[in-house]
C-alpha positions in Angstrom: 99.5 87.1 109.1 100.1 86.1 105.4 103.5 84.7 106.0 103.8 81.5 107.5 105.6 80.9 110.5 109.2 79.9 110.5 109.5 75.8 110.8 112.8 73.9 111.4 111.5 72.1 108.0 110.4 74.9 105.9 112.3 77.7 103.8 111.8 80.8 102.2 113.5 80.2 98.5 114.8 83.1 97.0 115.9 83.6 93.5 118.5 85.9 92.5 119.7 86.4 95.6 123.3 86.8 95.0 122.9 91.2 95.3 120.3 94.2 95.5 117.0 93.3 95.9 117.3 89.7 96.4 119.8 90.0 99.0 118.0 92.3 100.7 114.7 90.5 100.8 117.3 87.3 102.4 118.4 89.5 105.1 114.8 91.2 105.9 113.3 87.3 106.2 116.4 85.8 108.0 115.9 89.4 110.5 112.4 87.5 110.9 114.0 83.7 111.9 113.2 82.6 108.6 115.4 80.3 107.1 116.3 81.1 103.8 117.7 78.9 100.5 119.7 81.8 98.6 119.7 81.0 94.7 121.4 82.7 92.5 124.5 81.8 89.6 127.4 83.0 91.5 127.9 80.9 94.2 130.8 83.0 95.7 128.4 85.5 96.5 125.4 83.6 97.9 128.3 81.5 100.2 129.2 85.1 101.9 125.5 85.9 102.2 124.7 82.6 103.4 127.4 82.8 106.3 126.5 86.3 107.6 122.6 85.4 108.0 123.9 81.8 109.6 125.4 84.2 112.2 121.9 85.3 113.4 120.8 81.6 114.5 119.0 80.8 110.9 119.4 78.2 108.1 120.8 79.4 105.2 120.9 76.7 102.5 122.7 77.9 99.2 121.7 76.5 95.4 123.0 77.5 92.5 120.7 78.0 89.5 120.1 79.6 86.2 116.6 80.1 86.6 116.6 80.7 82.9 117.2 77.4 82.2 114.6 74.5 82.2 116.6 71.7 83.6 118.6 74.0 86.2 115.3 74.9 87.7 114.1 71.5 88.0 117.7 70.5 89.8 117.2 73.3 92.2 113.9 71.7 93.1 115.2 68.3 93.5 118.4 69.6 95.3 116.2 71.6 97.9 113.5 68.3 98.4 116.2 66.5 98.8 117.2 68.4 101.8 113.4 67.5 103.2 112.6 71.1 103.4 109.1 72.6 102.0 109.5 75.9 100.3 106.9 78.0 102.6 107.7 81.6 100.9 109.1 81.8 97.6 110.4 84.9 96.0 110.6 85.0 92.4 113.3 88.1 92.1 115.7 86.7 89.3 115.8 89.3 86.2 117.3 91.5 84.4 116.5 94.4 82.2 118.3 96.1 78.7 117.9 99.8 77.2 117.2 100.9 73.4 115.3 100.7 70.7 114.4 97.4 69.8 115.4 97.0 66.3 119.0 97.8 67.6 119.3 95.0 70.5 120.2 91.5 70.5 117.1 89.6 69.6 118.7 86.5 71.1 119.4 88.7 75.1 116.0 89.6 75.0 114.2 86.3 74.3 116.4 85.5 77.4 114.8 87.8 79.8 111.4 86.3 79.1 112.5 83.5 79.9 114.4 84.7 83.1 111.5 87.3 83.9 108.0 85.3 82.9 108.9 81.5 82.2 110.8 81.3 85.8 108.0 83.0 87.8 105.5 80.9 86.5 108.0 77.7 86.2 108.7 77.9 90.3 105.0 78.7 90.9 104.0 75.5 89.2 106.2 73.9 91.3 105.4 74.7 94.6 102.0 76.7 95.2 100.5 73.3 94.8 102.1 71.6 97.8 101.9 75.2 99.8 97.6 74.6 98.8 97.9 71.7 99.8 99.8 72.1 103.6 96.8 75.4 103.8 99.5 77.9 104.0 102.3 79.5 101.9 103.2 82.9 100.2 104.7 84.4 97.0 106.4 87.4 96.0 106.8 88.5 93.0 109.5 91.3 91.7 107.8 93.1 89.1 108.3 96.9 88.2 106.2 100.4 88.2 107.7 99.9 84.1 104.6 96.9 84.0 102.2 99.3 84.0 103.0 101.3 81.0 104.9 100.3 77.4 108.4 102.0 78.1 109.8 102.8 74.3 113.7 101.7 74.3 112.6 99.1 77.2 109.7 97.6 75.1 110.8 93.7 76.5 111.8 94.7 79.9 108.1 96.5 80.4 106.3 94.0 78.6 108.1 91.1 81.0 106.9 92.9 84.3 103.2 94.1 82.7 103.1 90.0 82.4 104.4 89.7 86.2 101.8 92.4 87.4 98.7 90.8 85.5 99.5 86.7 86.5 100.3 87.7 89.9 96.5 89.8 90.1 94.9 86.5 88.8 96.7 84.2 90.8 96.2 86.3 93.9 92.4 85.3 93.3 92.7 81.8 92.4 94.4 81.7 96.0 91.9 83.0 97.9 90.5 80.8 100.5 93.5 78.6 100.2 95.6 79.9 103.0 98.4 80.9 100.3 98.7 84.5 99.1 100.9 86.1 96.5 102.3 89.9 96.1 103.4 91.9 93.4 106.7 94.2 94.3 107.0 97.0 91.9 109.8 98.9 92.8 111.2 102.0 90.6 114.4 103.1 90.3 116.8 101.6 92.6 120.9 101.7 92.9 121.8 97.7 91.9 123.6 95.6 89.1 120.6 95.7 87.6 121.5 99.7 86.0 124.6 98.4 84.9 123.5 95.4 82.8 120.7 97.6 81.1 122.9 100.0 80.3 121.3 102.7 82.5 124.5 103.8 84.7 123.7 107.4 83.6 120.2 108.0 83.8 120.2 106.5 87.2 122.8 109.1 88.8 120.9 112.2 87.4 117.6 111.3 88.8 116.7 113.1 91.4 117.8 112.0 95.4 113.6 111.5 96.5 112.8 109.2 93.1 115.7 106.9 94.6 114.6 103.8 97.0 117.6 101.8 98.4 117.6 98.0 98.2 116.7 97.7 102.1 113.8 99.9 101.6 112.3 97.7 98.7 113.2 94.7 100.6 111.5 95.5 104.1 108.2 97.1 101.9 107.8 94.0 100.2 108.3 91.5 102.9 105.8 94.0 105.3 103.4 93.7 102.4 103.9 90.2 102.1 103.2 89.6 105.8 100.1 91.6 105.1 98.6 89.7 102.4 98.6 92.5 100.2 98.1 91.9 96.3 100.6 94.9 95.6 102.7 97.3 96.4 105.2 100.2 95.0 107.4 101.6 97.5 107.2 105.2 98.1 104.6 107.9 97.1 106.2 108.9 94.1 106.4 105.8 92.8 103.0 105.0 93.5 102.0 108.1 91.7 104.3 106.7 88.6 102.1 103.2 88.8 98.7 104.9 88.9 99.6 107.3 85.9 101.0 104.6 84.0 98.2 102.6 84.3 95.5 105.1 83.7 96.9 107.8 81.2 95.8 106.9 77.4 98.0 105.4 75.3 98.0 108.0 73.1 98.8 110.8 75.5 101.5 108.6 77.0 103.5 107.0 74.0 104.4 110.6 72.6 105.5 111.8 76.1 107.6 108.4 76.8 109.1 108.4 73.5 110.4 112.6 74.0 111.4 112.1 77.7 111.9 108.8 78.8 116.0 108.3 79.0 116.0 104.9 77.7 114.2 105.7 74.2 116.6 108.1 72.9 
C-alpha cells in the first residue's frame, strides 16, 4: 500500500481543513487510525473537527495557518516539529477559486490564489518530501481540478493554478519513483462547498444537473483510496472523467469558442 502506516509519531497534515474537501479527507484518514494535524485559518472550526475525530481514538493536532503566507507556513512547520511528529501524508487542499472575465477582477485576489494554490503546494512539498525520502516512505495529495486540464475563459487564474497542480504533481510523481514516497493528483468537478460561494458561482452550481454533482465525502474517500493505491491521478466519477479526457485532448481551437458561448463563468 502507498500510504504509510499510522505511527504514534507520524501525522497526516492537512491544509485547509477547516470545511468541504479538506474536512472530509480528515475524517476519511482519522476513519483509517490516522492521526491527523488539521490546518486551516479559522481555528474555531478545525477545534470542533479536531474534537469529533479525537472521539474515534486518534490524534488530532490543530495549526492555524495562512498557507498563503511565507512566514505562516514556515511557523506551521516548526509548531508541528516541535510536537516531534513527522508529517507521513500531507494533503495540500488549501485554495480558492474566483469567476469573470479577467480584466474585470481584482488583480491583487488573484495573485493571491497563486500563491495559495501553486506557491503553497510546492512550499509544503519542499518541506517535507525530503525527510519522507529520506525515512523510505511517505505520500502526497494534491487538490487539483478537472478545470487544469483546459483554459476556462472567466476562470483564466483559477484553471491556470490547477493545470500547474496537475503537471508538477505528474513530474514529481516520477522523480519519486523508487523512493518509497508517492504523490496523487485529486481532480474533483463540481462539488457543493464554500468554495462556490467565494467564486461567485452560487448559481451555476444549483442548476447543474443532480449526476454532474459529487459530495465532499465522495471526493474525500476517492482520493484517499487512490492515494492508498499509489495512483498518479484521479477524477471522481465517470462524467467527470469524461470532462478531464476532453479537456485535455480537444483542440484549442475547437474548445475556446465552445467555453467562451457555454461555460457559466465567462459570461
Amino acid at each position: 500500500m502507498a500510504l504509510p502506516p499510522p505511527l504514534p509519531t507520524s501525522t497526516c497534515l492537512i491544509t485547509g481543513a477547516s470545511s468541504g474537501i479538506g474536512a472530509e479527507i480528515a475524517r476519511e484518514l482519522a476513519g483509517r487510525g490516522y492521526g491527523v494535524t488539521l490546518a486551516a485559518r479559522r481555528e474555531d472550526r478545525l477545534r470542533e473537527l479536531a474534537e469529533e475525530l479525537a472521539e474515534g481514538g486518534v490524534r488530532a493536532d490543530v495549526v492555524t495557518c495562512d498557507v498563503t503566507d511565507e512566514g505562516s507556513r514556515r511557523r506551521m512547520v516548526e509548531e508541528i516539529a516541535g510536537r516531534d511528529l513527522d508529517v507521513e501524508v500531507l494533503v495540500n487542499n488549501a485554495g480558492f477559486g474566483s469567476a469573470g472575465r479577467f480584466q474585470k477582477l481584482d488583480g491583487d485576489t488573484e495573485v493571491q490564489m497563486v500563491r495559495t494554490n501553486c506557491e503553497a503546494v510546492i512550499a509544503l512539498c519542499g518541506a517535507y518530501v525530503p525527510q519522507m525520502v529520506e525515512r523510505g516512505r511517505g505520500a502526497i495529495l494534491n487538490t487539483a481540478s478537472i478545470a487544469g486540464f483546459q483554459p476556462l475563459p472567466g476562470q483564466a487564474t483559477y484553471s491556470a493554478t490547477k493545470a500547474f497542480v496537475l503537471t508538477f504533481t505528474d513530474a514529481l510523481f516520477c522523480d519519486l519513483a523508487g523512493t518509497g514516497v508517492t504523490v496523487t493528483a485529486l481532480s474533483p468537478g463540481p462539488v457543493p462547498t464554500e468554495f462556490d460561494q467565494v467564486a461567485g458561482l452560487e448559481d451555476e452550481m444549483a442548476s447543474l444537473p443532480s449526476f454532474v454533482v459529487k459530495s465532499p465525502e465522495e471526493i474525500a474517500r476517492a482520493g484517499v483510496h487512490a492515494l492508498d493505491k499509489g495512483r498518479r491521478h484521479v477524477a471522481p466519477g465517470i462524467v467527470n472523467a469524461m470532462s478531464a479526457f476532453g479537456g485535455h485532448y480537444t483542440p484549442r481551437t475547437v474548445l475556446l469558442p465552445l467555453m467562451r458561448r457555454f461555460y457559466p463563468a465567462a459570461k
